[in-house]
VMD Tcl script that builds the backbone (N, CA, C; Angstrom):
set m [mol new atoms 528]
animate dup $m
set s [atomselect $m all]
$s set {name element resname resid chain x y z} {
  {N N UNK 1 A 10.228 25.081 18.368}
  {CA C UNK 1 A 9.918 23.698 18.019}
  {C C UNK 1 A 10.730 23.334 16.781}
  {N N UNK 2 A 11.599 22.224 16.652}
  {CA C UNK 2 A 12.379 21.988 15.527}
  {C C UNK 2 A 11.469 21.024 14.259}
  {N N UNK 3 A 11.948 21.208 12.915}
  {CA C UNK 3 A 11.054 21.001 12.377}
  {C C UNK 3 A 10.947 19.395 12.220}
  {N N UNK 4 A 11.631 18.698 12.295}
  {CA C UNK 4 A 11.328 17.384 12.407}
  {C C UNK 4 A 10.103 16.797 13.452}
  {N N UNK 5 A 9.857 17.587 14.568}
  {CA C UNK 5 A 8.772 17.204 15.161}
  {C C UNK 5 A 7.323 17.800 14.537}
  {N N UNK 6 A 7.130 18.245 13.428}
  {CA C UNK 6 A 6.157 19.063 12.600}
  {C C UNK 6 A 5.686 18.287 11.435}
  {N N UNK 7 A 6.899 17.156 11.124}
  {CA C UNK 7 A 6.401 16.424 10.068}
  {C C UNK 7 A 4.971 15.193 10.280}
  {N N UNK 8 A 4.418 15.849 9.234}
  {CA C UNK 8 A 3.143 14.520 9.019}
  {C C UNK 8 A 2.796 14.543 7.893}
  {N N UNK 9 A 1.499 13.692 7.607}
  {CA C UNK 9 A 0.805 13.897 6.270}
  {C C UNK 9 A -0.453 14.784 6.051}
  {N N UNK 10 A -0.220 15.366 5.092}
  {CA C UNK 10 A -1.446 16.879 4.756}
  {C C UNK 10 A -2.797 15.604 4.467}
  {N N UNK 11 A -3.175 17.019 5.136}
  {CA C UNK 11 A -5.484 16.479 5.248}
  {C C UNK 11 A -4.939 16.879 4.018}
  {N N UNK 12 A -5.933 15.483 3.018}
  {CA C UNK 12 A -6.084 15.602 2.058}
  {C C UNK 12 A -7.534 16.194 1.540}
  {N N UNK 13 A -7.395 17.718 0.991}
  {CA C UNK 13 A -8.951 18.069 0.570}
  {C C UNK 13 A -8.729 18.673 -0.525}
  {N N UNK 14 A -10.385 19.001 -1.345}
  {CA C UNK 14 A -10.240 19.770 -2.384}
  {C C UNK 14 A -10.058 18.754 -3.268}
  {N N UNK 15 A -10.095 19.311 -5.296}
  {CA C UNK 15 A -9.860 17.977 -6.174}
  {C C UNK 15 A -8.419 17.552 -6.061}
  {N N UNK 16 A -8.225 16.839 -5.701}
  {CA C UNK 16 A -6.726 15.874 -5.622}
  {C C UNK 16 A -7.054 14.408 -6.028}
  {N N UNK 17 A -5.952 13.723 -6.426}
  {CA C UNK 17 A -5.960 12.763 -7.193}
  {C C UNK 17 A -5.543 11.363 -5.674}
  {N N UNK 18 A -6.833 10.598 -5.528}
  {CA C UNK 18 A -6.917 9.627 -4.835}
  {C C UNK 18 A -5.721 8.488 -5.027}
  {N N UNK 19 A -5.926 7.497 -3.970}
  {CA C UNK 19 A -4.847 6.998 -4.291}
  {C C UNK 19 A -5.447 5.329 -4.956}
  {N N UNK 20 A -5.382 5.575 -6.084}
  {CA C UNK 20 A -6.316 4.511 -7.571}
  {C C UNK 20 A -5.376 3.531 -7.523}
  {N N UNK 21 A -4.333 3.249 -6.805}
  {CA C UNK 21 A -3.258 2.033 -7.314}
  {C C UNK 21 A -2.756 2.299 -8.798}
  {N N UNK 22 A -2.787 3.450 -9.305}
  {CA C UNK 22 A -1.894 3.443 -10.847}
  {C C UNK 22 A -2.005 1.888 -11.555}
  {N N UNK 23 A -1.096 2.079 -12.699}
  {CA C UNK 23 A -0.937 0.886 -13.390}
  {C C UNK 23 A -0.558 -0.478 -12.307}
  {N N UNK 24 A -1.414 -1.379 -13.207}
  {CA C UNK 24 A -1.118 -2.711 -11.973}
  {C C UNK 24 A 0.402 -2.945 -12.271}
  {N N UNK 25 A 0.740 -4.454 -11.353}
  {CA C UNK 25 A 2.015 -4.741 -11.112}
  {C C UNK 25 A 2.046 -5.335 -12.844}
  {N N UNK 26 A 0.921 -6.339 -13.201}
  {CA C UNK 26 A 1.517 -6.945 -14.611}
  {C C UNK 26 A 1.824 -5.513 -15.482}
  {N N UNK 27 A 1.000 -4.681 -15.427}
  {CA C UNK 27 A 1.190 -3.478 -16.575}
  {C C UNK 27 A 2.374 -2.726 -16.330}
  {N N UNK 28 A 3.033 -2.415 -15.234}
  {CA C UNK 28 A 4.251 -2.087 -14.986}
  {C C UNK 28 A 5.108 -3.179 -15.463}
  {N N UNK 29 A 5.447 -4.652 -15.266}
  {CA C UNK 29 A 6.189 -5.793 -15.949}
  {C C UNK 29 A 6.168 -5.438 -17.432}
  {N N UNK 30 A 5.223 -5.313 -18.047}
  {CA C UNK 30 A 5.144 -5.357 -19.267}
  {C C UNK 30 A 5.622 -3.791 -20.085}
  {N N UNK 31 A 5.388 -2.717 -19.475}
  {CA C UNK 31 A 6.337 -1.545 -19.643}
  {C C UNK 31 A 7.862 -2.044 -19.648}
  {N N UNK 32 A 8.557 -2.906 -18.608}
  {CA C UNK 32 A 9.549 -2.901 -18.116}
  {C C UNK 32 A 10.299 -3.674 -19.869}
  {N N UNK 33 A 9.624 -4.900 -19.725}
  {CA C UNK 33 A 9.996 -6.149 -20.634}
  {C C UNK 33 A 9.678 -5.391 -21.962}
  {N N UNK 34 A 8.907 -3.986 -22.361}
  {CA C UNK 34 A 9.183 -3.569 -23.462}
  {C C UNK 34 A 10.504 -2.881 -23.709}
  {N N UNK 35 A 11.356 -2.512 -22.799}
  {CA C UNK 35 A 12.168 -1.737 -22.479}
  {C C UNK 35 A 13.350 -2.574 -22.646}
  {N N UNK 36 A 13.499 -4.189 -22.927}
  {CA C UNK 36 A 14.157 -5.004 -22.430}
  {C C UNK 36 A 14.891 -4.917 -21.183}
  {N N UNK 37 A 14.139 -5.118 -19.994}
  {CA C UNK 37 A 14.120 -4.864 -18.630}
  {C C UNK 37 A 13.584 -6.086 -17.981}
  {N N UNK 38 A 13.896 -6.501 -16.726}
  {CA C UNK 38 A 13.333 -7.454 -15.907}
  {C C UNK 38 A 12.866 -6.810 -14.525}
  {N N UNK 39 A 11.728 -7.115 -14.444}
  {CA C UNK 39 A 10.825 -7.005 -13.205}
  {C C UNK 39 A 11.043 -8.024 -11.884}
  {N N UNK 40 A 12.475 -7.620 -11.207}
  {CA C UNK 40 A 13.364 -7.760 -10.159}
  {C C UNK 40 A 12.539 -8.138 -9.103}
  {N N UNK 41 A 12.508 -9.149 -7.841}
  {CA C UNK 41 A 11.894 -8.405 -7.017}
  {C C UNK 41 A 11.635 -7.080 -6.117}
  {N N UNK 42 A 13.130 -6.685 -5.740}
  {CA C UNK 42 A 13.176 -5.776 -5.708}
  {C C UNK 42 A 12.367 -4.110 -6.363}
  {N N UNK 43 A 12.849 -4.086 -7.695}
  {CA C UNK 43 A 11.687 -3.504 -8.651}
  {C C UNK 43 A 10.300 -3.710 -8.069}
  {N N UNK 44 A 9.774 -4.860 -8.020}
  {CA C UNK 44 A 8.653 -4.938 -8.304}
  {C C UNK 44 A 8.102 -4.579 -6.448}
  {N N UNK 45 A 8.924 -4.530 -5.847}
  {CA C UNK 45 A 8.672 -3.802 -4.364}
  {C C UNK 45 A 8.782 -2.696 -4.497}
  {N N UNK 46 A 9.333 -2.074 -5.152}
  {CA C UNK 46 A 9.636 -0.404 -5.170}
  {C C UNK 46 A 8.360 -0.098 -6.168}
  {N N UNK 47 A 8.276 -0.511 -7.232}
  {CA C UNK 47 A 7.343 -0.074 -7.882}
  {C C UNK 47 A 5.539 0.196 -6.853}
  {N N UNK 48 A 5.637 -1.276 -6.529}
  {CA C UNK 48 A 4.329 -1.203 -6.015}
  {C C UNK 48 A 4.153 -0.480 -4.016}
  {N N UNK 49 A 4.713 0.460 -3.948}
  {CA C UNK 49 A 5.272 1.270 -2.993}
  {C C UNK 49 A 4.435 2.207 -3.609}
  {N N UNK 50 A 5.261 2.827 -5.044}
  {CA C UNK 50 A 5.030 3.907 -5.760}
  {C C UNK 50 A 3.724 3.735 -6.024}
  {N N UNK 51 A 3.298 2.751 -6.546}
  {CA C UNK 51 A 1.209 2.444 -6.975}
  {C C UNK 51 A 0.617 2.831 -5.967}
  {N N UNK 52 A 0.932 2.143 -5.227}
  {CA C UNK 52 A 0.127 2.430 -3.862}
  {C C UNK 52 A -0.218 3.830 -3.264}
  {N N UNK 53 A 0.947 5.231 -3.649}
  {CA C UNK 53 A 0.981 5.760 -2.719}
  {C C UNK 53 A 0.306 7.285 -4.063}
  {N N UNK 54 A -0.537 8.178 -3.375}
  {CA C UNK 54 A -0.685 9.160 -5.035}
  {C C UNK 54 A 0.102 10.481 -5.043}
  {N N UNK 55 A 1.036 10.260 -4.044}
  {CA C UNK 55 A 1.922 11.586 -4.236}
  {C C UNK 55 A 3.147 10.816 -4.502}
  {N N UNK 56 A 4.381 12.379 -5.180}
  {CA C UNK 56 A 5.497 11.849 -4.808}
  {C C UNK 56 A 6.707 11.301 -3.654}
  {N N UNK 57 A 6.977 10.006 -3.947}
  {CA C UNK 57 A 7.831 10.013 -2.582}
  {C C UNK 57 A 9.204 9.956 -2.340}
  {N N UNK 58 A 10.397 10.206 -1.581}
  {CA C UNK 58 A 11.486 10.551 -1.568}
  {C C UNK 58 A 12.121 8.781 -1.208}
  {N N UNK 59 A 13.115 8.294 -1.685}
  {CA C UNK 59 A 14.040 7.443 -1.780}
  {C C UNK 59 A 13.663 6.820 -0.027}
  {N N UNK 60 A 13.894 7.166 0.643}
  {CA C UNK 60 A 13.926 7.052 2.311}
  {C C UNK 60 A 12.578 6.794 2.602}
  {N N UNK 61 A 11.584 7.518 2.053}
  {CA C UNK 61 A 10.209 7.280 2.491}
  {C C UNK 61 A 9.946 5.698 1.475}
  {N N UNK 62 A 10.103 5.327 0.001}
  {CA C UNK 62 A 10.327 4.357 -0.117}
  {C C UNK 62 A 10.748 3.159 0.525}
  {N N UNK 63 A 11.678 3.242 0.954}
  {CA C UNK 63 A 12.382 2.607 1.829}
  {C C UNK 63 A 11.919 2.082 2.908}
  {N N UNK 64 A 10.868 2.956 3.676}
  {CA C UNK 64 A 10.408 2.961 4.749}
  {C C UNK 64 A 8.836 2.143 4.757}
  {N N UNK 65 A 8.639 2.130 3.354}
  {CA C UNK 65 A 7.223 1.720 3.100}
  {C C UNK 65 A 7.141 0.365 2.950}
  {N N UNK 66 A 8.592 -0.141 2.107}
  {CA C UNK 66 A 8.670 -1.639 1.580}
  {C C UNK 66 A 8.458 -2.368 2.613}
  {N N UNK 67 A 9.057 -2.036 4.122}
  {CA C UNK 67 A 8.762 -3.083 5.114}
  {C C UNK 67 A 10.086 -3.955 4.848}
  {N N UNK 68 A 9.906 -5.555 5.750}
  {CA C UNK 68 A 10.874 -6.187 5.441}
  {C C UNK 68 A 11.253 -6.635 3.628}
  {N N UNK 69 A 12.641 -6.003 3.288}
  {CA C UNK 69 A 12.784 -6.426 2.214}
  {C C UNK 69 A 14.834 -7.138 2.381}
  {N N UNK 70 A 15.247 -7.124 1.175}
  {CA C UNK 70 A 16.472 -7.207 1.142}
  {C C UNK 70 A 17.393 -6.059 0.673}
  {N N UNK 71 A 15.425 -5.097 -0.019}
  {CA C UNK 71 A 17.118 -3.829 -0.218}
  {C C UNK 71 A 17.129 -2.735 0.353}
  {N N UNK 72 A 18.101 -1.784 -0.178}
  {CA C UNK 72 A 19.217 -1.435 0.766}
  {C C UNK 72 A 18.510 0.380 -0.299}
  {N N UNK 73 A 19.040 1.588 0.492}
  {CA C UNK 73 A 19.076 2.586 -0.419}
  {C C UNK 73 A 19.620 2.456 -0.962}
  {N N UNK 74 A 20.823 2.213 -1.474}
  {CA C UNK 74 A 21.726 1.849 -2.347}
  {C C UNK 74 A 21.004 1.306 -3.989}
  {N N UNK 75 A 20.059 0.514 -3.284}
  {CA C UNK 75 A 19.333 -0.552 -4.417}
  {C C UNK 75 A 18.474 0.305 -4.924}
  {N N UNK 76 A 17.650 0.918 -3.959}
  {CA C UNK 76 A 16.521 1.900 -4.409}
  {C C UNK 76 A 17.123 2.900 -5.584}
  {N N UNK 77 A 18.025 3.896 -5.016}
  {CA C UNK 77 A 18.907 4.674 -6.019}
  {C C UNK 77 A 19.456 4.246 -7.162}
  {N N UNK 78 A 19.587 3.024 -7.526}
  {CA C UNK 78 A 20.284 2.474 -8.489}
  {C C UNK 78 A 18.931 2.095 -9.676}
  {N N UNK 79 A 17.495 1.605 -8.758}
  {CA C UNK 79 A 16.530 1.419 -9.241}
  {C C UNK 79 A 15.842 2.580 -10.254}
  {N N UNK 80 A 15.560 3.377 -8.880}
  {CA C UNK 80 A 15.028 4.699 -9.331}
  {C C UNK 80 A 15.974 5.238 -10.848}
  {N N UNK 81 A 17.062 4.945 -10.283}
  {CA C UNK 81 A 17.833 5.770 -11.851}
  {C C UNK 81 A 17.526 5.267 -13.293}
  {N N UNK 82 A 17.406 3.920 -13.082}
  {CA C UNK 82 A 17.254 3.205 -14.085}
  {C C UNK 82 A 15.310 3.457 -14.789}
  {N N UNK 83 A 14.718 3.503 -13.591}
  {CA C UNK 83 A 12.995 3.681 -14.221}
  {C C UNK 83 A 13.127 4.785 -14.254}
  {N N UNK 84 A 14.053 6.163 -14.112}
  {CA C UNK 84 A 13.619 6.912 -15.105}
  {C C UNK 84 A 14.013 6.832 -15.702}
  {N N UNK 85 A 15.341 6.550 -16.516}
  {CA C UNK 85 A 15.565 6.555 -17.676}
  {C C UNK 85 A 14.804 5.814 -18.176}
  {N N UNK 86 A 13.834 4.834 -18.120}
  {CA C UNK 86 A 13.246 4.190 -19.110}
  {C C UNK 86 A 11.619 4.787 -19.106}
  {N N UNK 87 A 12.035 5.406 -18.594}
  {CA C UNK 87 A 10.065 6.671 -18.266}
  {C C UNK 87 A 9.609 5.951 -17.731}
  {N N UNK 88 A 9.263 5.172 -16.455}
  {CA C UNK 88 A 8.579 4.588 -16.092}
  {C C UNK 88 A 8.399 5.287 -14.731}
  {N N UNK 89 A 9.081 5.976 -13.939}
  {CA C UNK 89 A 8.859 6.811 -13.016}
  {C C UNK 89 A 9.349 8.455 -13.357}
  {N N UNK 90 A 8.681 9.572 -12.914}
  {CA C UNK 90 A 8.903 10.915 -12.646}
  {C C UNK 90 A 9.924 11.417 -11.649}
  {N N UNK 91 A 10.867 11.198 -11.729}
  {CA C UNK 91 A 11.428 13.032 -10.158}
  {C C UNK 91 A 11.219 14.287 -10.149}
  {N N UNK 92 A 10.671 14.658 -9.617}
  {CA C UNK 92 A 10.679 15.759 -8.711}
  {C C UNK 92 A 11.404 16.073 -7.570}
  {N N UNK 93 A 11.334 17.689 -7.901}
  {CA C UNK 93 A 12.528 18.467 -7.121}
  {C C UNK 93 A 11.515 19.871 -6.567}
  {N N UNK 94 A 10.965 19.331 -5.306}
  {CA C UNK 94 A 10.078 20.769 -4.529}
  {C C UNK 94 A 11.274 21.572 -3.985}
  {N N UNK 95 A 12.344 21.341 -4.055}
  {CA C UNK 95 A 13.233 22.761 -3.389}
  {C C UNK 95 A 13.940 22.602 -1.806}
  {N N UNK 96 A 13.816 21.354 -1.453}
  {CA C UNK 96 A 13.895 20.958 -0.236}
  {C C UNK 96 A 15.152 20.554 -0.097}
  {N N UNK 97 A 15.952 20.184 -1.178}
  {CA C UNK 97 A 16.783 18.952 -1.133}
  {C C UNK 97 A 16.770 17.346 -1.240}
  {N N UNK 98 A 15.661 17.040 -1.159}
  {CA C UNK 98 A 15.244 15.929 -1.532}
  {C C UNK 98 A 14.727 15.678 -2.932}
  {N N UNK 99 A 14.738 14.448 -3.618}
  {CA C UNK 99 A 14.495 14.227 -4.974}
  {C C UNK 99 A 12.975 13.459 -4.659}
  {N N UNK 100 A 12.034 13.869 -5.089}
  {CA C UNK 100 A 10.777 12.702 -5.270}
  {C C UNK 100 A 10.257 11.678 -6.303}
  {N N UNK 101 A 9.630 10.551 -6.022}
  {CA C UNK 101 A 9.527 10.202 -7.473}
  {C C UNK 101 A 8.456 9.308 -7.482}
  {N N UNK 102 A 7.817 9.440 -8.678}
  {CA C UNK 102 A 6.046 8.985 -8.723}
  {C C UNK 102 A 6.021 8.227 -10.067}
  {N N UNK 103 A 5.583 6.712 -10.323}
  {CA C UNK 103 A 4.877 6.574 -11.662}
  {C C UNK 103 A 4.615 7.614 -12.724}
  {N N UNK 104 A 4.915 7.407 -13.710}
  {CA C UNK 104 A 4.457 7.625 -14.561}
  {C C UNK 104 A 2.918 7.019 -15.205}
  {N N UNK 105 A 2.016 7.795 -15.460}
  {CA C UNK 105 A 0.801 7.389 -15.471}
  {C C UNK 105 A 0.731 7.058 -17.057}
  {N N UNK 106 A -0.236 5.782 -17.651}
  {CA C UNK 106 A -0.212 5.663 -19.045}
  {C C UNK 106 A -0.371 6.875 -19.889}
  {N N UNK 107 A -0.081 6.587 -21.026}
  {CA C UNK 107 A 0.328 7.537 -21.781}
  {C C UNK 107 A -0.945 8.247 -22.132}
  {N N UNK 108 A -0.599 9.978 -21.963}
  {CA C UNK 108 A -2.024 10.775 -21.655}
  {C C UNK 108 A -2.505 11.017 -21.007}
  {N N UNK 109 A -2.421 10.027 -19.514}
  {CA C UNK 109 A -3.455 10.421 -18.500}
  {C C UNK 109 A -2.173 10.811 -17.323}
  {N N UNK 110 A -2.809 11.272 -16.337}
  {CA C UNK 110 A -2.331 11.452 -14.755}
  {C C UNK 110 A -1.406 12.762 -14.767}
  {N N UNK 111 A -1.684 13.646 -16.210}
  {CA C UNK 111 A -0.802 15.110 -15.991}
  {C C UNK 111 A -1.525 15.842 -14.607}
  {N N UNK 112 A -0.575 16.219 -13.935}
  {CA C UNK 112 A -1.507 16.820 -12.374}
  {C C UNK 112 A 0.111 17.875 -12.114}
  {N N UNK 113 A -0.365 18.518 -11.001}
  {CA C UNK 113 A 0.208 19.806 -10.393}
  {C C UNK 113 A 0.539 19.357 -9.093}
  {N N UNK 114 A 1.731 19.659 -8.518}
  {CA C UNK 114 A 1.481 19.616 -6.791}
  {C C UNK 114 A 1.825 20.909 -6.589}
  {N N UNK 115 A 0.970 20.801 -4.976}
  {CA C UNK 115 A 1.037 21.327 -4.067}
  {C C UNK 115 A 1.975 21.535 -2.877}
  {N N UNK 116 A 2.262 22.096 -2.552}
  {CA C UNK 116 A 3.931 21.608 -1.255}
  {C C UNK 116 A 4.039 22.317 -0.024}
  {N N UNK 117 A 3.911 22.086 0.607}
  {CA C UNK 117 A 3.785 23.133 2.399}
  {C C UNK 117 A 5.376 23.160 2.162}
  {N N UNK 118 A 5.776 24.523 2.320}
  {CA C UNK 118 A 7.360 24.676 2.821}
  {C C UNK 118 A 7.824 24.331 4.034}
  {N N UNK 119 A 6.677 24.218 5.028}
  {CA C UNK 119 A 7.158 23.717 6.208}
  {C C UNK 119 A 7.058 22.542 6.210}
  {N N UNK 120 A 6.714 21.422 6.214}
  {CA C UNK 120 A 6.648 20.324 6.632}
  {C C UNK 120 A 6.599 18.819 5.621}
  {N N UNK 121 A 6.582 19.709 4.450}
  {CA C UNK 121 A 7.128 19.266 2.541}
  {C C UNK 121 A 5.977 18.371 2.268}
  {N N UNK 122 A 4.520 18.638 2.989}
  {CA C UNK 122 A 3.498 17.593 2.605}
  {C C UNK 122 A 3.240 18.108 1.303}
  {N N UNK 123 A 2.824 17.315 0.368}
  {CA C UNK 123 A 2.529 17.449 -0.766}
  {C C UNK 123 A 1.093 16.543 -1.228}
  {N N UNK 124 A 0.082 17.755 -1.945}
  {CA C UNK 124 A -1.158 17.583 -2.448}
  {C C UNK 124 A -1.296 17.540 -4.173}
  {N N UNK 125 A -1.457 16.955 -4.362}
  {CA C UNK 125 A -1.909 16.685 -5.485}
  {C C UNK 125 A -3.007 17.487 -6.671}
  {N N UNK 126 A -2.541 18.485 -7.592}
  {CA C UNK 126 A -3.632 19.397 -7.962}
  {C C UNK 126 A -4.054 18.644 -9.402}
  {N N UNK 127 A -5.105 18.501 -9.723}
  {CA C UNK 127 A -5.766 17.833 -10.795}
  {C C UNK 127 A -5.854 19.352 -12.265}
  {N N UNK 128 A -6.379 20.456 -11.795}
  {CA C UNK 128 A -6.329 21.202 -12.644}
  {C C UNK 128 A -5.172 21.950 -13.115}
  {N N UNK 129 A -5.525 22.370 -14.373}
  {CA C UNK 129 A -4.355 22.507 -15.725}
  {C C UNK 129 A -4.396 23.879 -16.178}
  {N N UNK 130 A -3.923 24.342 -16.594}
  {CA C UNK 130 A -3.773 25.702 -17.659}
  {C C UNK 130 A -4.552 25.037 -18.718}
  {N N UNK 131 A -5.285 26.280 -19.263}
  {CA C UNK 131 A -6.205 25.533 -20.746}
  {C C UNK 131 A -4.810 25.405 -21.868}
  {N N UNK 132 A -5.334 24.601 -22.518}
  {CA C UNK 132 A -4.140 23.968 -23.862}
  {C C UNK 132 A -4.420 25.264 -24.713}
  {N N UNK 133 A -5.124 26.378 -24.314}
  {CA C UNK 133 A -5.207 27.233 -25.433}
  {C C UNK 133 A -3.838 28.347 -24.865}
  {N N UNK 134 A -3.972 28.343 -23.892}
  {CA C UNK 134 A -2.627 29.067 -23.108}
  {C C UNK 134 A -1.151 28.652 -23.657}
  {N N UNK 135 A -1.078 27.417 -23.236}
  {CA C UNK 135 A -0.206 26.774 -23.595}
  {C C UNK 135 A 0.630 26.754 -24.746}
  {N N UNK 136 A -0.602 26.557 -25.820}
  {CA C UNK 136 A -0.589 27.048 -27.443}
  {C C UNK 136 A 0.031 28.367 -27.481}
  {N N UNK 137 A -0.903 29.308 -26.865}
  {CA C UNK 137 A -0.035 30.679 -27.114}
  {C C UNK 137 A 0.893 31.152 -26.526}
  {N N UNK 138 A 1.887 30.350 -25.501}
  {CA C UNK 138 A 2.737 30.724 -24.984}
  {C C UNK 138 A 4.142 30.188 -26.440}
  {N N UNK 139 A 3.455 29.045 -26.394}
  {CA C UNK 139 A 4.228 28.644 -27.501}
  {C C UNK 139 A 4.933 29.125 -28.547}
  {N N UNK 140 A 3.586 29.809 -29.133}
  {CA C UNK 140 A 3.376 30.302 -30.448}
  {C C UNK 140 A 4.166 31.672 -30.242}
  {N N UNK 141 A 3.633 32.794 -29.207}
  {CA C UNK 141 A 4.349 33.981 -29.095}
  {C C UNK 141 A 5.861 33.839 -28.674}
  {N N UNK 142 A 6.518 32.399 -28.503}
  {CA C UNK 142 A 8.406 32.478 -28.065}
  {C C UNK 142 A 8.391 31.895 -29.185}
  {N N UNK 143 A 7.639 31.282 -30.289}
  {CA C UNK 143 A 8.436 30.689 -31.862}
  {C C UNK 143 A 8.605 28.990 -30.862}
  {N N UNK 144 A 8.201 28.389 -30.284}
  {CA C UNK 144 A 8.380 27.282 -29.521}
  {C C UNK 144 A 7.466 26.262 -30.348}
  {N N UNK 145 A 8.035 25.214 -29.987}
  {CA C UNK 145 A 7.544 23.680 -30.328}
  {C C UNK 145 A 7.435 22.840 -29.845}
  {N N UNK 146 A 6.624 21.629 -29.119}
  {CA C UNK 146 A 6.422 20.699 -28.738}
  {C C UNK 146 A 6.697 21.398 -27.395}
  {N N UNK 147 A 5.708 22.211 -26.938}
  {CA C UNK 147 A 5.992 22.684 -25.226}
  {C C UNK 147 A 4.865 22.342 -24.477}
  {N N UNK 148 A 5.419 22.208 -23.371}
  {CA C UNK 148 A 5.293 21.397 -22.436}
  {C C UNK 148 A 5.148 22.305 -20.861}
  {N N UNK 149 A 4.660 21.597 -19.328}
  {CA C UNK 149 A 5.163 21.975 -18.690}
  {C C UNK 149 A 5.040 21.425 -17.315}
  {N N UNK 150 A 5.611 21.803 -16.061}
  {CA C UNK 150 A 5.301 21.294 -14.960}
  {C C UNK 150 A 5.386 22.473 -14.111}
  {N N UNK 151 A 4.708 22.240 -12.764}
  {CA C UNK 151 A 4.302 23.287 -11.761}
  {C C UNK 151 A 4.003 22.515 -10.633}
  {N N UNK 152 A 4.454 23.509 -10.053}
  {CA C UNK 152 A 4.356 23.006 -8.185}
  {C C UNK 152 A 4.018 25.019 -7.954}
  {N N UNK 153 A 3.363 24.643 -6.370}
  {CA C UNK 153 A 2.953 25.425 -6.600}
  {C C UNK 153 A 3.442 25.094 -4.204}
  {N N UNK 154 A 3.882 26.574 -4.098}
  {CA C UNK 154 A 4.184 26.319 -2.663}
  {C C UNK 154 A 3.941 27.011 -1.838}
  {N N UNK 155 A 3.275 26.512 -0.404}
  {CA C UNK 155 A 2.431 27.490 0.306}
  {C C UNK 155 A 2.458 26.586 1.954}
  {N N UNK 156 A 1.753 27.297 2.904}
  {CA C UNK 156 A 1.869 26.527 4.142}
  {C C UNK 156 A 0.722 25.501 4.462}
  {N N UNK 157 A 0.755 24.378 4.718}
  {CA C UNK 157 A -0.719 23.571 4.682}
  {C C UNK 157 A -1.375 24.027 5.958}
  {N N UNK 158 A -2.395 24.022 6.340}
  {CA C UNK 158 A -3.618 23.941 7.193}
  {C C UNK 158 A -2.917 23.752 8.965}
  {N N UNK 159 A -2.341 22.587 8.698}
  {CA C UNK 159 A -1.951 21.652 9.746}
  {C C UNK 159 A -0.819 22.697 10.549}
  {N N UNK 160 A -0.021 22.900 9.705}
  {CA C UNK 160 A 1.831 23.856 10.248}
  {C C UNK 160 A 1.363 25.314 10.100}
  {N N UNK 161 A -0.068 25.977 9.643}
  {CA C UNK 161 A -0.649 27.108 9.881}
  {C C UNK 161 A -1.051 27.483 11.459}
  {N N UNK 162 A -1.179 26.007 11.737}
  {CA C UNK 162 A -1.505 26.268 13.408}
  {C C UNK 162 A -0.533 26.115 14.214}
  {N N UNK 163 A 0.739 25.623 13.934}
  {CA C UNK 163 A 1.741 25.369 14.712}
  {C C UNK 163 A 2.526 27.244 14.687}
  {N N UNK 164 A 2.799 27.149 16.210}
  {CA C UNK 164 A 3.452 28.783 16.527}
  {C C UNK 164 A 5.097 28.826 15.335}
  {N N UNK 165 A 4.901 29.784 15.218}
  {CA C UNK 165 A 6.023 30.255 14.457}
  {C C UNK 165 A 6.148 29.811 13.272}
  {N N UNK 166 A 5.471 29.603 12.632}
  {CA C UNK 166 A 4.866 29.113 10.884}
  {C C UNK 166 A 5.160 30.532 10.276}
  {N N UNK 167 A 5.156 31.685 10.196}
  {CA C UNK 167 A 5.271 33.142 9.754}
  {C C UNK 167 A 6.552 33.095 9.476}
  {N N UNK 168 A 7.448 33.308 10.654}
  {CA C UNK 168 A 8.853 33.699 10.367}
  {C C UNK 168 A 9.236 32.557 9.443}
  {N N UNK 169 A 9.134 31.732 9.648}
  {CA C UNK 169 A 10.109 30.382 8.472}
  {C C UNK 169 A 9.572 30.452 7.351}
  {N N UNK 170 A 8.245 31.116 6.880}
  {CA C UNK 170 A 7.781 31.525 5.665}
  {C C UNK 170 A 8.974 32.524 4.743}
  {N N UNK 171 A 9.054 33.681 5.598}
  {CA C UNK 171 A 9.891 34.277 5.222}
  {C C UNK 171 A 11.257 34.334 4.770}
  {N N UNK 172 A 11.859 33.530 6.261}
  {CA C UNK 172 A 13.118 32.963 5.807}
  {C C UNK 172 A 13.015 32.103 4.603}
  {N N UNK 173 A 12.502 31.806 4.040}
  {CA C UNK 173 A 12.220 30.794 2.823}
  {C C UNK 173 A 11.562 31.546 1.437}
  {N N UNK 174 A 11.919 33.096 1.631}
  {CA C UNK 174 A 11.861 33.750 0.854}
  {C C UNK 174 A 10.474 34.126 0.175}
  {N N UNK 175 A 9.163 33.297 1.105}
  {CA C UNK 175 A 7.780 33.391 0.372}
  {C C UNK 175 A 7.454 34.801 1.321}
  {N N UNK 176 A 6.005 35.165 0.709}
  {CA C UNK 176 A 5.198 36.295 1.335}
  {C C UNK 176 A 4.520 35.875 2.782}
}
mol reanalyze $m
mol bondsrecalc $m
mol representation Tube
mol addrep $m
């Protein structure tokens, strides 16, 4: 079975982070216009793609969500580059080849973990953290400052556990 016929979206279970609509559309404008930035239509279609949705999503799946619009990947890519540089969106890189990319949540909140099926690249959302006392002492024992971190964490979901031949492509993919 080739893997394009395997793709779907992971049962979402366990604590994972719902999909809350993130910052509204004015609170995203007003990030933007601090930035001296304008809230495009365009932008403001891509953005609210990204609100809408609580995982990360890849340029194409964007794309696919806006529905009728006027832009183009081209536009998206040019977009995306620009909100991150101004922190207003995250990328991520699960290992696939594809780039993902999610809001940035106000400042302080929405630090989370994913989850990632190697087969079929659904991605879950993990709410829990390493204690900040860890963190601290990882710090402290490399002489480090202002550290930080991110984690994905990758395994087969539920769904592509039942599909035949889920084992061998584990392997080939270098997991246990």
């Amino acid at each position: 079975m080739n893997k394009t016929s395997r793709r779907h979206p992971a049962k979402r279970t366990g604590p994972l982070r719902q999909a809350q609509g993130g910052p509204s559309t004015p609170a995203l404008a007003e990030r933007l216009r601090g930035r001296s930035r304008k809230l495009t239509g365009q932008r403001k279609a891509i953005l609210e793609v990204l609100r809408r949705h609580p995982h990360p999503l890849t340029i194409k799946e964007v794309l696919a969500r806006m529905g009728r619009t006027d832009c183009d990947l081209a536009t998206i890519y040019r977009a995306m580059h620009l909100l991150k540089e101004l922190g207003v969106v995250q990328r991520f890189d699960f290992g696939d080849g594809n780039a993902r990319f999610e809001l940035v949540r106000e400042e302080g909140h929405g630090h989370h973990h994913h989850l990632v099926c190697v087969d079929c690249a659904a991605v879950v959302e993990i709410e829990e953290c390493f204690p900040a006392e860890l963190e601290q002492r990882i710090a402290r024992d490399n002489r480090f400052e202002r550290v930080t971190h991110r984690l994905e964490f990758f395994g087969v979901c539920p769904r592509c556990q039942q599909t035949v031949g889920a084992g061998p492509e584990l392997a080939e993919k270098g997991l246990p």
